[in-house]
C-alpha positions, -999 to 999 in steps of 0.1 A, spaced: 665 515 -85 678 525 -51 635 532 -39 632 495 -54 661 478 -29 648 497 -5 613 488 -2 626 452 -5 648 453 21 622 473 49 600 440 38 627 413 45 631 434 76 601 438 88 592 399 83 622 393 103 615 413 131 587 393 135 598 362 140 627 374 161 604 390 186 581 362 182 611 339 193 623 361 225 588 363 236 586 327 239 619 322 251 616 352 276 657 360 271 673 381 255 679 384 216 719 379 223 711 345 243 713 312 219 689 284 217 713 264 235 713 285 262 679 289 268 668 250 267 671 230 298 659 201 320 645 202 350 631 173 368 592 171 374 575 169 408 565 137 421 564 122 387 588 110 359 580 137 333 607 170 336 586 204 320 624 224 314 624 259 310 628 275 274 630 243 257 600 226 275 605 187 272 588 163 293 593 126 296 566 108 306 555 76 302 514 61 292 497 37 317 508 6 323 486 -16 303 502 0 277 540 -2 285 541 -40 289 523 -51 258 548 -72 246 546 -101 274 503 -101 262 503 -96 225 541 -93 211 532 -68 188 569 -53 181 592 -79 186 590 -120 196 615 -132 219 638 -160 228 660 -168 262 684 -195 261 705 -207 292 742 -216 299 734 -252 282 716 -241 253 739 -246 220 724 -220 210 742 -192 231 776 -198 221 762 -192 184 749 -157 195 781 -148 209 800 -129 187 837 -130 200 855 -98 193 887 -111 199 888 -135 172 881 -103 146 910 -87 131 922 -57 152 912 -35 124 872 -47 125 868 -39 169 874 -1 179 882 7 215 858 40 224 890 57 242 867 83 262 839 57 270 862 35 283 877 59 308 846 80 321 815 75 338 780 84 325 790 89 295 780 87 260 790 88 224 774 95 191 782 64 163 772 63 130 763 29 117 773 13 81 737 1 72 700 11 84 691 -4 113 650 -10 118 643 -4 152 600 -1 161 597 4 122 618 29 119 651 27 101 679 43 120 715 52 110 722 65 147 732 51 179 747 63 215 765 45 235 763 46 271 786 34 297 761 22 314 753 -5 294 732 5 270 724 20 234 698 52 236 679 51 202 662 85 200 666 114 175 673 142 204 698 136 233 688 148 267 707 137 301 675 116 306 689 90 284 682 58 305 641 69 307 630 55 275 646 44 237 671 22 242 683 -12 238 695 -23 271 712 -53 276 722 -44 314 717 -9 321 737 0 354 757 24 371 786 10 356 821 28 360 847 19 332 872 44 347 878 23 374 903 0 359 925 0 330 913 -32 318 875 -21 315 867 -6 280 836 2 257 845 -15 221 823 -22 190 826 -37 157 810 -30 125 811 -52 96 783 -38 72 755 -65 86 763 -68 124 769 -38 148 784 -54 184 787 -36 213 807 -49 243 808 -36 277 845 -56 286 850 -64 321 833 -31 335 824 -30 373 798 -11 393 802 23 412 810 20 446 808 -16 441 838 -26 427 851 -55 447 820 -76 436 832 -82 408 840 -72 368 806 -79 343 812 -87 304 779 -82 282 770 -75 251 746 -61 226 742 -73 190 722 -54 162 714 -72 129 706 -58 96 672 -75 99 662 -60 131 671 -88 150 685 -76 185 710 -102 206 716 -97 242 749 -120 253 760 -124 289 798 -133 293 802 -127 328 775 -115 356 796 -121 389 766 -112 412 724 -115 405 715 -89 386 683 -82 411 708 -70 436 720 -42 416 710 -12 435 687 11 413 690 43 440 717 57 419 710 49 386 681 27 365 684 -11 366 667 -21 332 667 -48 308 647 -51 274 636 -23 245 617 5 246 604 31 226 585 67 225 572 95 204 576 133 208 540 154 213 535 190 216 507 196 238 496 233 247 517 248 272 500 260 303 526 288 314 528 303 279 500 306 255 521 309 227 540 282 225 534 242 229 551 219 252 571 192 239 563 156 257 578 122 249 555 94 257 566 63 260 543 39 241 561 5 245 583 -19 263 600 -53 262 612 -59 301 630 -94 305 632 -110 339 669 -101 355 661 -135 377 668 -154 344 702 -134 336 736 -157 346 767 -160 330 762 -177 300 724 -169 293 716 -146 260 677 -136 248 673 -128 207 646 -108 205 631 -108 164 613 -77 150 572 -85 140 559 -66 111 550 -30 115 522 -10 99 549 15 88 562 -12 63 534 -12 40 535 11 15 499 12 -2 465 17 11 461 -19 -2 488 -34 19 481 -12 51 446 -25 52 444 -62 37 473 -76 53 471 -107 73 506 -98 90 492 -70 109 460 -52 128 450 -18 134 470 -5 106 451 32 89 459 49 59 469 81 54 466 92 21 479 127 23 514 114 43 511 80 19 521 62 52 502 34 69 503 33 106 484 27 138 495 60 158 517 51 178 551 51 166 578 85 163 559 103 136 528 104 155 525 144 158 529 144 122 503 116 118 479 142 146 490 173 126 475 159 89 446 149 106 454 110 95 432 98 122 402 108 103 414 100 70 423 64 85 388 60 88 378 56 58 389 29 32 412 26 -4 380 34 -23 376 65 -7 411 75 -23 411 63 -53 371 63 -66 386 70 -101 410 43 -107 381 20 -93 358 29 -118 385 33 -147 393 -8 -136 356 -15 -135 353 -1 -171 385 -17 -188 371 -49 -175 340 -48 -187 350 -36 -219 381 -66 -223 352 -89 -214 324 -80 -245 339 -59 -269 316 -46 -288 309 -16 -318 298 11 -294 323 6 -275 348 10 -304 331 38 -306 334 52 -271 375 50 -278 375 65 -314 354 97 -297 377 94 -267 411 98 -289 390 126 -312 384 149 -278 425 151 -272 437 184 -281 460 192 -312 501 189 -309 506 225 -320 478 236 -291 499 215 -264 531 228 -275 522 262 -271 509 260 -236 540 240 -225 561 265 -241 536 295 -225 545 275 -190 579 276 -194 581 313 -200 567 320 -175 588 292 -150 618 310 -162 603 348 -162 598 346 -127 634 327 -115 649 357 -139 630 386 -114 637 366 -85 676 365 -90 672 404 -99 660 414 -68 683 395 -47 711 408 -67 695 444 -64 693 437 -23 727 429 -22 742 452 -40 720 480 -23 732 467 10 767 467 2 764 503 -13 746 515 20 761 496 51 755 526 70 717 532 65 694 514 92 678 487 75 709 471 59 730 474 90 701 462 112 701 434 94 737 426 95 735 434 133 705 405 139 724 380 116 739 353 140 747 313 136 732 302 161 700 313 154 686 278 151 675 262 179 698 234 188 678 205 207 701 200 238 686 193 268 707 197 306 697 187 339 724 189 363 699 174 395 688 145 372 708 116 393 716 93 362 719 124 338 747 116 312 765 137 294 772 134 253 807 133 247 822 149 216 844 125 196 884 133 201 907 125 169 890 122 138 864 98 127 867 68 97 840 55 79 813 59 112 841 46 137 862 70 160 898 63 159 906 64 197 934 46 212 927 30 250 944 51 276 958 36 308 
């Protein structure tokens, strides 16, 4: 029995060994440095894309007849500006001061710091590109990122932006970052907040608005000074939606390893000539390809174009949206190709053949079923070869659980012998990577706060300091 754990245990170590000198080969540190320690940032040359070391992620963006679609084709969201007379802008509004004081939260560390931002959890999926999301950051400088991993890029691409700035809420006591939540409407409101090193010009009141539907709101209280004046040296001056997908291309530095890229595939840009106190845009989601759910849908529909199927994902798309490298890695661009017969030849023909047999029912084909119904197999035979299946389902769960009892127990019995305490030496919790990206010369980097106090149904429970 002890030859037995033994032999298991070199295995498990040996398989082991492998990956973890896989791993610090890529990584080039050393096996005591974490994941989070070896990822970083750096900022590209003479572009917008930043290869880091360790972690390698690169933002970068695809060419411009591609980043401004919207404005040609609208092919992810319609949209809708209304001015200071329009009747319709005091209906977008959403007035957080009439709520109850229970309904709005004060973010107490947003509201007192400066590119910064916090992690919220909504109370209903929110589609956003096609994709639902349950997710957001807030940003003091007036936006929401929408992206799975956080980097100190945040402001390059995924967000909603209703005036991203270089906004300061620490300036003044009576600035804050507050939100509401009520199961169909998630409001953020950037309350009086002024700009860095620009503080006498005034205090700006704007907010964001994110339907259950998709439906995005921008709403513009108070915008003391143009918003084309806004200097952009410091920090991005952007207004709209955009959206990207991560990549792995081959890395040119290491050969084992590929380089992670987010490319930024589409973007709604509104004038900031046609922003005033007063104004709002609503900006409606259009159908996706990701929201059909058979090969039928994804290629007959009238509602949208360019839509493939991927019958080994089951997912309709047109390649460009967030799971693209999965969509690259199946090889769905060739299997988009084809078409739903291509798939499914059988059920074709079985539909052809129930047709034609519904439509003239004749004796041979009375026939053809009686034979059919003849050929199935006896119930005793398909008893016995479920029962022969589940033997053998529960055979091999009963040898598994005996050699991971016999592992452990050997390795308790013999903490002193090299294999058992090599392994308890390697064993360390952070030996998943942990995607956190830092880039200290990025100039509107931002930082993700951890929440202070405790959290309540998504919502952190933060009173406003002074």
């Amino acid at each position: 029995m002890e030859l037995s754990g033994f032999l298991l245990v070199s295995l498990l170590q040996a398989q082991l060994g492998i990956l973890w000198s896989r791993e610090d080969a890529e990584s080039g540190a050393p096996p005591e440095t974490s994941a989070l320690q070896r990822t970083s940032l750096e900022r590209p040359r003479g572009a917008r894309s930043a290869p880091p070391q360790g972690g390698r992620l690169d933002i970068t963006f695809l060419p411009d007849n591609m980043t401004h679609r919207v404005e040609d084709s609208q092919r992810y969201y319609s949209w809708q500006s209304f001015g200071p007379d329009d009747r319709r802008t005091q209906d977008l509004w959403v007035d957080l001061n009439s709520l109850h004081k229970s309904q709005v939260r004060i973010h107490g560390i947003l509201s007192n710091a400066h590119r910064q931002a916090a992690r919220v959890a909504l109370s209903f999926d929110f589609p956003f590109y096609g994709h639902d999301l349950r997710q957001i950051i807030i940003a003091t400088g007036g936006f929401i990122f929408m992206g799975d991993i956080t980097h100190r890029m945040l402001t390059a691409t995924q967000y909603i932006a209703p005036l991203m700035a270089n906004f300061d809420p620490s300036f003044s006591m009576n600035s804050t970052v507050r939100y509401s939540d009520n199961g169909h409407l998630f409001v953020v409101q950037w309350d009086k907040v002024r700009l860095k090193d620009r503080e006498a010009e005034g205090a700006f009141t704007f907010q964001a608005a994110l339907h259950r539907n998709g439906t995005v709101v921008f709403n513009y209280r108070e915008i003391p000074v143009p918003v084309e004046r806004i200097n952009s040296t410091e920090h991005p001056v952007k207004v709209g939606l955009s959206d990207a997908f991560m990549a792995y291309l081959p890395s040119e530095q290491m050969t084992d390893t590929n380089q992670r890229t987010i490319y930024e595939y589409h973007r709604v840009e509104i004038n900031t000539t046609t922003i005033v106190s007063g104004s709002a845009f609503e900006f409606t989601p259009l159908p996706t390809c990701l929201q059909h759910t058979s090969c039928d849908l994804c290629l007959g529909s009238n509602l949208t174009s360019g839509c493939g199927w991927c019958n080994t994902l089951q997912r309709c798309s047109d390649g460009l949206d967030r799971l693209r490298q999965e969509w690259l890695d199946y090889n769905c661009p060739k299997e988009a190709e084809g078409t739903c017969e291509d798939y499914y030849p059988a059920s074709h023909e079985e539909s052809t053949l129930t047709f034609y047999s519904s439509a003239a029912p004749t004796s041979s084909s009375a026939e053809f079923h009686d034979n059919v119904v003849t050929r199935e197999p006896p119930e005793h035979t398909r008893m016995t070869e479920n029962a022969a299946i589940i033997a053998g389902v529960v055979g091999a769960l009963v040898l598994v659980v005996a050699l991971t009892l016999l592992a452990v127990y050997y390795i308790n019995t013999h903490p002193t012998l090299a294999p058992p305490f090599y392994l308890m030496q390697r064993r360390s919790n952070n030996y998943w990577p942990a995607m956190k990206f830092r880039n200290q010369d990025y100039p509107s980097g931002y930082g993700e706060v951890e929440p202070v106090g405790h959290e309540k149904e998504g919502f952190i429970e933060a009173e406003q300091c002074c």
